[in-house]
C-alpha positions in Angstrom: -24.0 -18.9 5.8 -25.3 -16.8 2.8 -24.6 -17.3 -1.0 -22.4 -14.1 -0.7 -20.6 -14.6 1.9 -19.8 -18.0 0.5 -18.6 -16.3 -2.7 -16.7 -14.2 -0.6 -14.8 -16.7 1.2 -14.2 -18.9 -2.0 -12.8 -15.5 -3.6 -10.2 -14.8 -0.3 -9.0 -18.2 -0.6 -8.0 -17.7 -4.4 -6.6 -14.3 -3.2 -4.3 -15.9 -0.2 -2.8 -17.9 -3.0 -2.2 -15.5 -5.9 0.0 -13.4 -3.5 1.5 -11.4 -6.5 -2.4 -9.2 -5.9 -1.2 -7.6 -3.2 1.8 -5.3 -2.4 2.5 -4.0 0.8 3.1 -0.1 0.7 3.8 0.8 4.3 3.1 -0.8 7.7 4.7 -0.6 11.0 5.4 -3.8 13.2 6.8 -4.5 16.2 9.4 -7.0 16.1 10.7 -8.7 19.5 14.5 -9.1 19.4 16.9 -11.6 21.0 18.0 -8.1 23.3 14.5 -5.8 22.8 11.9 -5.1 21.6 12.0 -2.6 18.4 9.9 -0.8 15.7 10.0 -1.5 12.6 8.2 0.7 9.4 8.1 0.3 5.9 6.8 3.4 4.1 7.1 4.5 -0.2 10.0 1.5 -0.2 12.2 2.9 2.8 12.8 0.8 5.7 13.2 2.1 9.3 14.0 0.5 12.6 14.9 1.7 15.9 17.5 -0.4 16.7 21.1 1.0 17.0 22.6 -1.2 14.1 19.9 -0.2 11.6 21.1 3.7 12.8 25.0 3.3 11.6 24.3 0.5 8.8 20.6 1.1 6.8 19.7 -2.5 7.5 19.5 -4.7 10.5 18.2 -8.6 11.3 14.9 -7.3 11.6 14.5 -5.4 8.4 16.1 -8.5 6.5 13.9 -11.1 8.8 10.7 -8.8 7.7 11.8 -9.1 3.9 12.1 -12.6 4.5 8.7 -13.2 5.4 6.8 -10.7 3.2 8.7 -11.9 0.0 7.5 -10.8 -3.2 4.7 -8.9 -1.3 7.3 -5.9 -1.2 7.3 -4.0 -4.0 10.8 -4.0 -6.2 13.5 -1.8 -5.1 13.4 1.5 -7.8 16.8 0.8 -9.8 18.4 4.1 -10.8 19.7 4.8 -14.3 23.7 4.3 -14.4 
């Protein structure tokens, strides 16, 4: 392996733990339910799923599971004035 790369890999892994670097601004995933399967997005801080739950409600297990997982790699909810 080169000097570079070696740099490169040494940098990553002080990346992979200084998670507050990176903020996820949209993705799509595809989650397998209990029931089906379903598609999940993420896009300018909206969430979106195409299960019928997420449809009446705004949320679902998925979105919630997904926020769960990615943490403080989401970027804070835009809090409007009162």
């Amino acid at each position: 392996m080169n000097s570079g790369l070696i740099g490169k890999v040494e940098k990553a892994k002080r990346y992979a733990q200084e998670r507050e670097r990176a903020r996820f601004c949209e993705f799509t995933v595809a989650f397998r339910g209990e029931n089906d399967h379903h598609t999940v997005s993420f896009k300018e801080g909206t969430w979106r799923c195409s299960c019928d739950f997420f449809a009446g409600n705004g949320l679902c297990s998925h979105t919630m599971a997904l926020e769960r997982i990615l943490g403080e790699m989401l970027p804070k909810p835009v809090s409007t004035p009162a």
